[in-house]
N, C-alpha and C positions, 0 to 999 in steps of 0.2 A: 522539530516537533516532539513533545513530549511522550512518552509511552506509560500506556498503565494496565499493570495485570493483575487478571484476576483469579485467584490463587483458595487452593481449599481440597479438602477430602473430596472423594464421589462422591456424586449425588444430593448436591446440597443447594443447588439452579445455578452454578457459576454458566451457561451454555445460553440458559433462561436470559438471567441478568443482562450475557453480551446480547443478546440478539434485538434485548430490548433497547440499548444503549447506542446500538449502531444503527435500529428502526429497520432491521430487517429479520428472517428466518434465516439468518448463514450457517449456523449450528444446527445438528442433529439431535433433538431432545427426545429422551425415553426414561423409562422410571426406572431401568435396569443400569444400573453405577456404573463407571467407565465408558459408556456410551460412544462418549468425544474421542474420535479417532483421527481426527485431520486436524491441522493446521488452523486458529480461526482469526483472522486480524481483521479489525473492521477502525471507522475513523467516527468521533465523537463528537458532536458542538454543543456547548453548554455557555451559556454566557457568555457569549464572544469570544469563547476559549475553545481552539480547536485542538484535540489528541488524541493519537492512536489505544485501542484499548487489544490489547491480544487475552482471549481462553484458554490457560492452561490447562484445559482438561484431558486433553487429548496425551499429554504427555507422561500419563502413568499408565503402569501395565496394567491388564485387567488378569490379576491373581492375586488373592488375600493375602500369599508370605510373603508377597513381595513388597503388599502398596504401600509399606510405611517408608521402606530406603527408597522408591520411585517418586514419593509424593514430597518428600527432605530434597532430595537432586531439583526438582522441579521447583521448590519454595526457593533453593538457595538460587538457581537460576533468573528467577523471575525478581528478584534482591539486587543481583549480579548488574541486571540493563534493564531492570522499569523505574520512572520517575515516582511512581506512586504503587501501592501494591492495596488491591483492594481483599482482604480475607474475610472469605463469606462463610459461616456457622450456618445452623441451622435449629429455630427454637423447639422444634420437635422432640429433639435427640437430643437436646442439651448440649455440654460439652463431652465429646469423647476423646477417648487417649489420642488419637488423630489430633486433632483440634489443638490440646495442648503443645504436642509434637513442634506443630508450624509456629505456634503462639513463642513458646521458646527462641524457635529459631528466629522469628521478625523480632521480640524486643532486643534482642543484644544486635541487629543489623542498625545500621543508624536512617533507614530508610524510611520515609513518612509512609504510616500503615493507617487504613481507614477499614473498622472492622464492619463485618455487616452480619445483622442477623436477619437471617433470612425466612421466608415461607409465614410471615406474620400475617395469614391472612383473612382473622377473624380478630374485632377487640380484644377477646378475652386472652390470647395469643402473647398482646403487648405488654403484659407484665413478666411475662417467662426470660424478656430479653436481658431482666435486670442481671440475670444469672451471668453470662457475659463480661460483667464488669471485672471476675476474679481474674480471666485473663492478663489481665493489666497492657492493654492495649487503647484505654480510656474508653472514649463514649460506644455503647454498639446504635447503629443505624438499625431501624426497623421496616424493613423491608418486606415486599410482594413481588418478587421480581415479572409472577405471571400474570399481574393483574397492575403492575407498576406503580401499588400506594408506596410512598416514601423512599421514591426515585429522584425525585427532586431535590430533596434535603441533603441525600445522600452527592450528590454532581457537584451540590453549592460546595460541599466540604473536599471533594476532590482536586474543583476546581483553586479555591482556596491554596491544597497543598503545593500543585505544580509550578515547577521552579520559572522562574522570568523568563520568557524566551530569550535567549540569546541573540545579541546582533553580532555576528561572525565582524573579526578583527578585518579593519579597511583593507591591510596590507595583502589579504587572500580572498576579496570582494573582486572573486575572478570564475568563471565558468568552470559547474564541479559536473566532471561528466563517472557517470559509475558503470562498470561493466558487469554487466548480471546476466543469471544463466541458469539451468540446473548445473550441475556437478559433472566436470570432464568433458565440457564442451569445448575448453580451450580457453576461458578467462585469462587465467596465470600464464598461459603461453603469448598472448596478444600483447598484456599487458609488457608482458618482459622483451617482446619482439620492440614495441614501441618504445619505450625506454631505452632498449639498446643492451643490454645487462639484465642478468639473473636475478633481479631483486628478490622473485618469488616463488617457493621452490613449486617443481612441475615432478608429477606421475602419475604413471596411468593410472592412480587407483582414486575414485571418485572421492571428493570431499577432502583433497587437503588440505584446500583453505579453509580456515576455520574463520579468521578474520576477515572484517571490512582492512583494506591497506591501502593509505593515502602517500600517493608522492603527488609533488609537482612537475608539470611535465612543461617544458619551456625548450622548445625548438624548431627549427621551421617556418618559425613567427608565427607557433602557436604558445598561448603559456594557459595553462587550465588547472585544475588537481582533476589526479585520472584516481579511481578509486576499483581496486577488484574485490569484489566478493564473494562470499562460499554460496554455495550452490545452492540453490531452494530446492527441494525435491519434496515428493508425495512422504507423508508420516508413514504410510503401512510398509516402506522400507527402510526407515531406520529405526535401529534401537540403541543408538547412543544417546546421551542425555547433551554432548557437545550440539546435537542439530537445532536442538529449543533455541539455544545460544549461536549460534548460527544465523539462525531464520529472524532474531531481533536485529539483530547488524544490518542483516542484506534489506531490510523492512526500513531501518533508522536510515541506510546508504539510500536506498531509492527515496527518499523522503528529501532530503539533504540534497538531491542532485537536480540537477539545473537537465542535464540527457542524459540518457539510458542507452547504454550499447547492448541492445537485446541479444545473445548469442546462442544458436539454434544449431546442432550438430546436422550436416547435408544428409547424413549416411541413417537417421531417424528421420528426419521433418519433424512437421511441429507436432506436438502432443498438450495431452491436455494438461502438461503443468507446465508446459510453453505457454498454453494460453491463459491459465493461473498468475504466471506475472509479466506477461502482459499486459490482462485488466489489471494487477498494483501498481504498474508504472501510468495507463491512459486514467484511473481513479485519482490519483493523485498531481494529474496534469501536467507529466511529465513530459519531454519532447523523447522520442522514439528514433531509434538507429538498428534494423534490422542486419544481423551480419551471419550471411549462413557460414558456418567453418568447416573447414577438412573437406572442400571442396575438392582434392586430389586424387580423395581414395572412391570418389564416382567412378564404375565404371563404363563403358558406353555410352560417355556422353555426346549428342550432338549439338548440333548448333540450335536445337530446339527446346535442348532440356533446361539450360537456365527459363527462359521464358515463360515454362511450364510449372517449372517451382514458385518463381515470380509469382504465375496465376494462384496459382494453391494455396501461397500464403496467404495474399490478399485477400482472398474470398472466404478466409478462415480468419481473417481480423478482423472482417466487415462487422460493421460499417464503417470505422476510423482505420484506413485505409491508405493515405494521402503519405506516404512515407518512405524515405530512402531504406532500398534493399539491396547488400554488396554482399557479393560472395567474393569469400577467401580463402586460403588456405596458409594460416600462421605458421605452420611449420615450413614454409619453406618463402614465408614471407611474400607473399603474393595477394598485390592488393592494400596493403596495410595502411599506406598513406588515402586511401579511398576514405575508408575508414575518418582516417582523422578529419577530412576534408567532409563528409556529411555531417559527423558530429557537432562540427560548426557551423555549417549552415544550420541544421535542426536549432540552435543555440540564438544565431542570429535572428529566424524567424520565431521562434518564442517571445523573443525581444523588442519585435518588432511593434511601432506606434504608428497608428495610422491619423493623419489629421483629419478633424471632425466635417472639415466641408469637403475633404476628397471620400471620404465615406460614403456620402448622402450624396452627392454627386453623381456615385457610381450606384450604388446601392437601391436608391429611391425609384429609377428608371425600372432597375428589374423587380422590385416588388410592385410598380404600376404596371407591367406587363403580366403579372402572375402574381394578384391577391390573394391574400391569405381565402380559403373557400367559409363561404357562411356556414356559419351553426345556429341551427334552432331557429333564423330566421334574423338571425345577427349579422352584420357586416364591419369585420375588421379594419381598419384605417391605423397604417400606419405612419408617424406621421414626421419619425428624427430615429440616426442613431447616433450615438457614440462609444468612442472605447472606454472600457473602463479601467483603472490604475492598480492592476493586479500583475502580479508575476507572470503569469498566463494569458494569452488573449482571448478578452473577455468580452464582449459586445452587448448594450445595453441598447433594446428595441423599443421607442417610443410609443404606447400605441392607447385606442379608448377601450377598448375590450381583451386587455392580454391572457385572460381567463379560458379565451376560446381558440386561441393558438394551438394546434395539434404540434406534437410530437414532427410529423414528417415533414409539417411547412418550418419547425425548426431546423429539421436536414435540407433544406433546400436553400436556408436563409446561410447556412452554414456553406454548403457546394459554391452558395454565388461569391462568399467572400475570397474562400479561397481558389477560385476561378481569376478574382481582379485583382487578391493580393496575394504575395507568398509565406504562406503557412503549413509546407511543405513540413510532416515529421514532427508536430505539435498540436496536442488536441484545443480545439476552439469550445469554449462554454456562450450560448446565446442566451439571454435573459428577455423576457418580457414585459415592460414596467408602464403602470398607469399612466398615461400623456396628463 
C-alpha cells in the first residue's frame, strides 16, 4: 500500500487536511503552531485507490531556534518512505523562509510533490495562490481544508501520482507474518530464537531496531517471510528524528503482512500503545497472534494467574476478541514453536473460503431464530449470503432493508459465523447489501 505525507511548516492545517482525508477527528487542532504531538496515520479511498496518508506534524519541536533543522529532518524523512508528499503553504502568509526551506529540499528529491495552498476560504483568496507558482513545484492546488472546497481536485492528482501497486514476485507468494510491538518487548529476541542465529542485534536499550527485517523462515514444514520491526512507541518520548522513520516501516510491515505477532511485555500488561497497534493491525484486517513475553520474571505465579491475564486481555480487546494468546519466555526458549504453530493457523483461517450453500445452510436457521429486531415499524428479511473474494473474510448479507441493520445484529451475525466456522485470530468484516 502506498503511503503519502503531509509535510509543511506549523500551522498551515496539515492536522486539518488529515482529518479530513481519513473522515475522521484523529488529530488534535488548535490555532497555536506545533500543536500535533502524536503520531497520526490514518488510511485513504479515493477512486478506487486505497493509501495510507501519515501528519508530520507532530514531528517538529515546539521552539522557534529550532523549527527550521526539526522541520528539514522531517521533510528529508517524509522523502525518505512516502510515495507521494503532499506540501501545504498557506495563502495568508504567502511564502515564508520556511516554505522555501522545504520547497528546496523537495525539487532536487526525485519524489512526486503535489503543492497545496491552503486556507483558500473566501473567492477573493484564489488569486493570492498564483504567488505559489515561484516555488517551482508546478501547479498549487486551492484548498479549504476546514470546509473541504478543493479536496477533490487535490485526491484526483494524488491519486494520479501513486505508483502501480505492486503484485509481489510469485516465487515469495507465501505467508508474510510481521512481529510488532513497542520497543524491548523482545521482537529481535524471538525472531533470532526462531531462526536459530543472531541475525539481529539484541539490547536492553529500547529501539535498536530501526528497520522492518525480512528473512525467510523455511523449517519445520513451515516456509513464510517472518519480518521484525522497531518498536512503535507514544511521540512524547522520543526525540530522535530515526522514530518518524521507524513508525513508516513498522506501519508499511503491518500493511504488507498477512499476521501480526502482537508482543506484549508480561511484567507491564497491556497499555495504551499496546492497544494503539492493536487497533492498526484489526484496522487493517490483519489476522492477530497475541504473545505475552518474559513470562519468567513473573513472580508468584499460580496456576490461576495465566487465566487471569488471559481474562484482562480480552476484555481490553473487546469486542474482537476471538484469538490465540501464548505466553512465553524467549529467553530461555519456552513455548516458541506455540508461537509458530498459532501464527499459522491465524494464517489458515484468514484463508479460509466458505461454500455459498454450507453458508446459508447454516447461517439462515439462526438468523430465523433471531431476526434482525424491527425499526420504525420495519421488518428485516434476510434473505442469502455469501463470501466475498477479498483477502480477508468478508461476508455479504442479502437483505430488503439493510439501512436498518443495527451495529450489534452485525456482532451477532459475526458471533454465529464464527461459532460454525473457524475464524479463530482474524477480524471478519459483515456487509449489508440491497436483495
Amino acid at each position: 500500500m502506498s503511503i503519502v505525507a503531509i509535510v509543511g511548516r506549523p500551522n498551515v492545517g496539515k492536522s486539518t487536511l488529515f482529518n479530513r482525508l481519513v473522515g475522521m477527528r484523529q488529530a488534535i487542532v488548535d490555532e497555536v503552531s506545533g500543536v500535533t504531538r502524536d503520531r497520526h496515520y490514518g488510511r485513504c479511498e479515493w477512486s478506487g485507490r486505497e493509501f495510507s496518508v501519515i501528519d508530520t506534524g507532530g514531528y517538529s519541536v515546539n521552539s522557534d531556534d529550532i523549527f527550521e533543522e526539526e522541520i528539514r529532518k522531517q521533510v528529508l524523512l517524509a522523502i525518505e518512505e512516502a510515495d507521494v508528499i503532499m506540501f501545504m503553504c498557506e495563502v495568508g502568509t504567502g511564502i515564508t523562509d520556511f516554505d522555501s526551506t522545504i520547497a528546496n529540499i523537495l525539487r532536487r528529491s526525485k519524489k512526486p510533490v503535489v503543492l497545496v495552498a491552503n486556507k483558500v476560504d473566501t473567492g477573493d483568496k484564489f488569486y493570492d495562490t498564483h504567488t505559489f507558482y515561484s516555488l517551482g513545484l508546478g501547479e498549487p492546488f486551492a484548498t479549504s481544508s476546514a470546509s473541504g472546497s478543493g479536496t477533490g481536485d487535490l485526491l484526483d492528482r494524488v491519486v494520479e501520482l501513486l505508483p502501480e501497486e505492486d503484485t509481489e514476485d510469485m516465487t515469495l507468494n507465501i505467508p508474510h507474518i510481521t512481529i510488532v510491538g513497542k520497543p524491548n518487548v523482545g521482537k529481535s529476541s524471538l525472531t533470532n530464537a526462531l531462526l536459530g542465529e543472531e541475525r539481529n542485534i539484541v539490547t536492553p536499550v529500547a529501539g535498536t531496531t530501526r528497520d522492518s527485517i525480512s528473512t525467510r523462515y523455511n523449517k519445520f514444514g513451515y516456509d513464510f517471510m517472518l519480518v521484525d520491526t522497531a518498536g512503535l512507541r507514544k511521540r512524547n518520548k522520543v526525540r530522535e528524528d530515526l522514530e518518524f522513520y521507524s513508525v513508516m516501516r513498522s506501519v508499511r510491515a503491518i500493511e504488507h503482512s498477512d499476521v501480526c505477532i502482537m508482543m506484549i511485555d508480561a511484567s507491564i500488561g497491556v497499555e495504551a500503545q499496546d492497544m494503539a497497534i492493536f487497533n492498526l493491525i484489526i484496522k487493517n484486517k490483519k489476522g492477530c497472534v497475541i504473545v505475552i513475553n518474559k513470562w519468567d520474571i513473573i513472580e508468584g505465579k499460580t496456576s490461576n494467574t495465566m487465566k487471569e491475564m488471559t481474562e484482562e486481555i480480552l476484555q481490553k480487546i473487546a469486542p474482537f476478541n476471538d484469538l490465540p494468546i501464548v505466553f512465553t519466555s524467549v529467553i530461555n526458549k519456552q513455548r516458541i514453536l506455540d508461537v509458530l504453530q498459532a501464527a499459522a493457523m491465524v494464517y489458515e483461517n484468514r484463508s479460509r473460503k466458505i461454500q455459498t450453500s454450507k453458508l446459508n445452510e447454516l447461517m439462515l436457521p439462526e438468523i430465523e431464530n433471531y431476526p434482525p429486531p424491527a425499526l420504525k415499524g420495519k421488518y428485516v428479511k434476510i434473505k442469502y449470503i455469501t463470501q466475498l473474494p477479498t483477502p480477508a473474510p468478508s461476508f455479504a448479507f442479502f437483505c430488503n432493508l439493510p439501512q436498518y441493520v443495527r451495529e450489534d445484529y452485525k456482532r451477532f451475525l459475526e458471533n454465529k459465523l464464527r461459532k460454525h466456522f473457524e475464524f479463530k485470530g482474524t477480524p471478519i468484516q459483515i456487509f449489508l447489501r440491497q436483495k
